[in-house]
C-alpha positions in Angstrom: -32.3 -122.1 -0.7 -35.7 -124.0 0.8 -37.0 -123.0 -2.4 -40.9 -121.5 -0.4 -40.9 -118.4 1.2 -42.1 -118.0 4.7 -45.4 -116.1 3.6 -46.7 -119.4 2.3 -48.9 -120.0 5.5 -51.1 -116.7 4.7 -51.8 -118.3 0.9 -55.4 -120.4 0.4 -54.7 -124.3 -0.3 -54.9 -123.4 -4.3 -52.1 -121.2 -3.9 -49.9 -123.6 -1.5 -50.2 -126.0 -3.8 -49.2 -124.5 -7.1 -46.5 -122.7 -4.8 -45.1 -126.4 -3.7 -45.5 -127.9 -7.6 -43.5 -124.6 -8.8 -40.3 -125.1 -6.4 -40.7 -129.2 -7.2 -40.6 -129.6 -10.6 -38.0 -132.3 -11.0 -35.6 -130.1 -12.6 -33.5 -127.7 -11.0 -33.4 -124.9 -13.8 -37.6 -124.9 -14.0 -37.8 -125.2 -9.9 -35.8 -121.5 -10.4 -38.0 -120.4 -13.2 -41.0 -120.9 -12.0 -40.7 -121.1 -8.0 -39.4 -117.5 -8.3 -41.9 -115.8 -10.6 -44.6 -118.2 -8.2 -42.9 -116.6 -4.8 -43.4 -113.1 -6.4 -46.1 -113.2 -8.0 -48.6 -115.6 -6.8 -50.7 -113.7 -4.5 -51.5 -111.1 -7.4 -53.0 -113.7 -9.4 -56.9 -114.0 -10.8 -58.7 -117.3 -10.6 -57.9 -117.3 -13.8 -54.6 -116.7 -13.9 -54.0 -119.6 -11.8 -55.8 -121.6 -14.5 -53.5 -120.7 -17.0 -50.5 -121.3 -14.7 -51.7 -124.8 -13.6 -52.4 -126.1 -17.4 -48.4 -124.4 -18.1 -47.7 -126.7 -15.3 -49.4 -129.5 -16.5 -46.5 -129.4 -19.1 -43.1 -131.6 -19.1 -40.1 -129.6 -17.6 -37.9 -129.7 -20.9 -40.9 -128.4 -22.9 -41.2 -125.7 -21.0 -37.5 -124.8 -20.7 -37.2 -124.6 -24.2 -40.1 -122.7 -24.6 -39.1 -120.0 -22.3 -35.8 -119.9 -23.5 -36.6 -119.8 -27.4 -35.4 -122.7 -28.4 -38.4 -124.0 -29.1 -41.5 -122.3 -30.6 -44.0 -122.5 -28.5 -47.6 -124.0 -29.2 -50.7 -122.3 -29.6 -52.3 -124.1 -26.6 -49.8 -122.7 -24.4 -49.6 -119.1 -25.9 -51.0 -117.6 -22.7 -50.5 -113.9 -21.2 -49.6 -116.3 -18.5 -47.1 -117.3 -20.6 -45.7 -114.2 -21.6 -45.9 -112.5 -18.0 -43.5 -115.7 -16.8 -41.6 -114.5 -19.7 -41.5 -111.0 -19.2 -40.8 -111.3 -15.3 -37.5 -112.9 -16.2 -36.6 -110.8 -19.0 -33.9 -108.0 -17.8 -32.4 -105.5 -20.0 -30.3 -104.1 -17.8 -27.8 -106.0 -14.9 -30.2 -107.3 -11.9 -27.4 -107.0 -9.4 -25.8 -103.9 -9.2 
Protein backbone atom coordinates (compact mmCIF):
# COMPACT_ATOMS: atom_id res chain seq x y z
CA UNK A 1 0.00 0.00 0.00
CA UNK A 2 1.83 3.52 -1.16
CA UNK A 3 -0.33 4.88 1.37
CA UNK A 4 -1.62 8.31 -1.36
CA UNK A 5 -3.99 7.76 -3.88
CA UNK A 6 -3.43 8.66 -7.36
CA UNK A 7 -6.02 11.63 -7.30
CA UNK A 8 -3.48 13.55 -5.21
CA UNK A 9 -2.19 15.66 -8.24
CA UNK A 10 -5.84 17.29 -8.79
CA UNK A 11 -5.74 18.43 -4.79
CA UNK A 12 -4.41 22.39 -4.06
CA UNK A 13 -0.85 22.39 -2.06
CA UNK A 14 -2.99 22.62 1.39
CA UNK A 15 -4.61 19.53 0.60
CA UNK A 16 -1.29 17.64 -0.70
CA UNK A 17 0.24 18.41 2.25
CA UNK A 18 -2.20 17.40 5.02
CA UNK A 19 -2.69 14.32 2.54
CA UNK A 20 1.32 13.51 2.87
CA UNK A 21 1.40 14.29 6.91
CA UNK A 22 -1.84 11.87 7.26
CA UNK A 23 -0.11 8.68 5.47
CA UNK A 24 3.40 9.83 7.51
CA UNK A 25 2.71 9.93 10.79
CA UNK A 26 5.43 7.85 12.31
CA UNK A 27 3.18 5.28 13.39
CA UNK A 28 1.73 2.71 11.32
CA UNK A 29 -1.77 2.28 13.15
CA UNK A 30 -2.40 6.44 12.92
CA UNK A 31 -0.81 6.43 9.09
CA UNK A 32 -4.16 3.92 8.60
CA UNK A 33 -6.39 6.03 10.69
CA UNK A 34 -5.97 9.01 9.38
CA UNK A 35 -4.44 8.55 5.71
CA UNK A 36 -7.73 6.67 5.02
CA UNK A 37 -10.47 8.99 6.36
CA UNK A 38 -7.80 11.92 4.53
CA UNK A 39 -7.92 9.79 1.06
CA UNK A 40 -11.78 9.73 1.41
CA UNK A 41 -12.58 12.58 2.66
CA UNK A 42 -10.32 15.33 1.94
CA UNK A 43 -11.66 16.97 -1.03
CA UNK A 44 -15.09 17.42 0.84
CA UNK A 45 -13.47 19.49 3.37
CA UNK A 46 -14.22 23.43 4.33
CA UNK A 47 -11.30 25.77 5.05
CA UNK A 48 -12.24 25.18 8.11
CA UNK A 49 -12.42 21.78 8.42
CA UNK A 50 -8.91 21.62 7.34
CA UNK A 51 -8.15 23.89 10.39
CA UNK A 52 -9.56 21.61 12.69
CA UNK A 53 -7.81 18.54 10.99
CA UNK A 54 -4.38 20.30 10.98
CA UNK A 55 -4.46 21.37 14.86
CA UNK A 56 -5.74 17.21 15.38
CA UNK A 57 -2.54 16.71 13.54
CA UNK A 58 -0.57 18.92 15.38
CA UNK A 59 -1.06 16.23 18.18
CA UNK A 60 1.47 13.23 19.20
CA UNK A 61 0.45 9.87 17.53
CA UNK A 62 -0.23 7.89 20.82
CA UNK A 63 -2.49 10.81 22.05
CA UNK A 64 -4.43 10.51 19.31
CA UNK A 65 -4.64 6.71 19.19
CA UNK A 66 -5.99 6.57 22.47
CA UNK A 67 -8.31 9.19 21.94
CA UNK A 68 -9.93 7.64 19.02
CA UNK A 69 -9.92 4.42 20.53
CA UNK A 70 -11.41 5.43 24.09
CA UNK A 71 -8.83 4.75 26.08
CA UNK A 72 -8.31 7.93 26.81
CA UNK A 73 -10.79 10.80 27.32
CA UNK A 74 -10.28 13.21 25.13
CA UNK A 75 -9.56 17.00 25.85
CA UNK A 76 -11.70 19.80 25.34
CA UNK A 77 -9.30 21.57 22.96
CA UNK A 78 -9.57 18.68 20.69
CA UNK A 79 -13.39 17.97 21.01
CA UNK A 80 -13.96 18.97 17.35
CA UNK A 81 -16.80 17.72 14.88
CA UNK A 82 -13.61 17.09 13.11
CA UNK A 83 -12.97 14.95 15.72
CA UNK A 84 -16.03 13.08 15.79
CA UNK A 85 -16.41 12.77 11.88
CA UNK A 86 -12.80 10.89 12.03
CA UNK A 87 -14.55 9.01 14.62
CA UNK A 88 -17.62 8.34 13.07
CA UNK A 89 -16.04 7.40 9.56
CA UNK A 90 -14.37 4.47 11.17
CA UNK A 91 -17.08 3.42 13.36
CA UNK A 92 -18.95 0.25 11.60
CA UNK A 93 -21.81 -1.53 13.07
CA UNK A 94 -22.13 -4.00 10.79
CA UNK A 95 -19.05 -6.28 8.94
CA UNK A 96 -17.20 -3.87 6.19
CA UNK A 97 -16.29 -6.87 4.09
CA UNK A 98 -18.87 -8.91 3.05
Amino acid sequence: MSGMQPQATHLDTRRRRIQFRAWHRGMREMDLLLGGFVDSELAKLSDAELDDLEHLMDALDRDLFTWLTGEVALPADYDTPMFHKILAFHTHSSPIHL
